[in-house]
C-alpha positions in Angstrom: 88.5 137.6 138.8 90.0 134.1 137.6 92.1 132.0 140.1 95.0 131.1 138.3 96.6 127.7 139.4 100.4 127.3 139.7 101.4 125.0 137.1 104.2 122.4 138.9 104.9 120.6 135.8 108.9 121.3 135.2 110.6 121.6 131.3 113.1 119.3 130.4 115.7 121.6 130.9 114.3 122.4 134.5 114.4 118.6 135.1 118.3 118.1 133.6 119.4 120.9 135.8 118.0 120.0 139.1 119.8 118.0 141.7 119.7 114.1 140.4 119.4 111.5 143.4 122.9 109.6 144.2 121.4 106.4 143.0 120.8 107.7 139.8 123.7 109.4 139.1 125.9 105.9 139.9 122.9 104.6 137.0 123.7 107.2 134.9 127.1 106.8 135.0 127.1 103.0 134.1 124.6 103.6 131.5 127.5 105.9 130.0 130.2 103.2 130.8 128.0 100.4 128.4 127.5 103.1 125.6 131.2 103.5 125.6 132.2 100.2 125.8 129.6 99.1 123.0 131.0 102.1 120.9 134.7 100.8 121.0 133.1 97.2 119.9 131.2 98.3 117.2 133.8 100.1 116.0 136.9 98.0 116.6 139.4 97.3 113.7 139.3 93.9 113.7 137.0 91.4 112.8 134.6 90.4 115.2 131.5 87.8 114.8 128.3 89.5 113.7 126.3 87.9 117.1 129.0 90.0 119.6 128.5 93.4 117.7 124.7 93.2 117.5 124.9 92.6 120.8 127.0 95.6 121.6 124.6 97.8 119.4 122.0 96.6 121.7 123.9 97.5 124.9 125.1 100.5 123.7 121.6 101.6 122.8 120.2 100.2 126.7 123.2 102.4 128.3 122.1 105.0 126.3 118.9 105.1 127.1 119.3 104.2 131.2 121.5 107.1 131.2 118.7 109.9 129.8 116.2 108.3 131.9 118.9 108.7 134.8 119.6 112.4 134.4 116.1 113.2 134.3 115.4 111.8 137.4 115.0 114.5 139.9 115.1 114.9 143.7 111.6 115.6 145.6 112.1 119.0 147.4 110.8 117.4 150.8 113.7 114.9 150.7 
């Protein structure tokens, strides 16, 4: 008979939904609050100079990304 080894690799999905460490939901959270804030920037109707909205596409893309990362983050079971 073959052993069959318990896989503890986790799915994406398995990692969104599991419990997220407090840290790294107050991350997440102000990775969403630059991605908004960039958003209303990049989009505002008035004329702004090209160097502040590059610079908020490049924020909104970091809080973007920082919040992902954040929700992925899981919580060890022996914590």
């Amino acid at each position: 008979m073959k052993k069959t080894k318990k896989s503890t690799t986790t799915t994406i999905i398995e990692r969104a939904k599991a419990p997220t460490p407090r840290f790294f939901k107050q991350l997440r959270n102000i990775g969403l609050l630059l991605a908004s804030v960039s958003t209303i920037v990049v989009t505002a109707p008035i004329s702004l100079p090209a160097a502040v909205v590059t610079a908020a596409g490049y924020i909104g893309v970091a809080g973007g990304v920082m919040s992902a990362v954040s929700q992925l983050t899981v919580q060890s079971p022996n914590q």
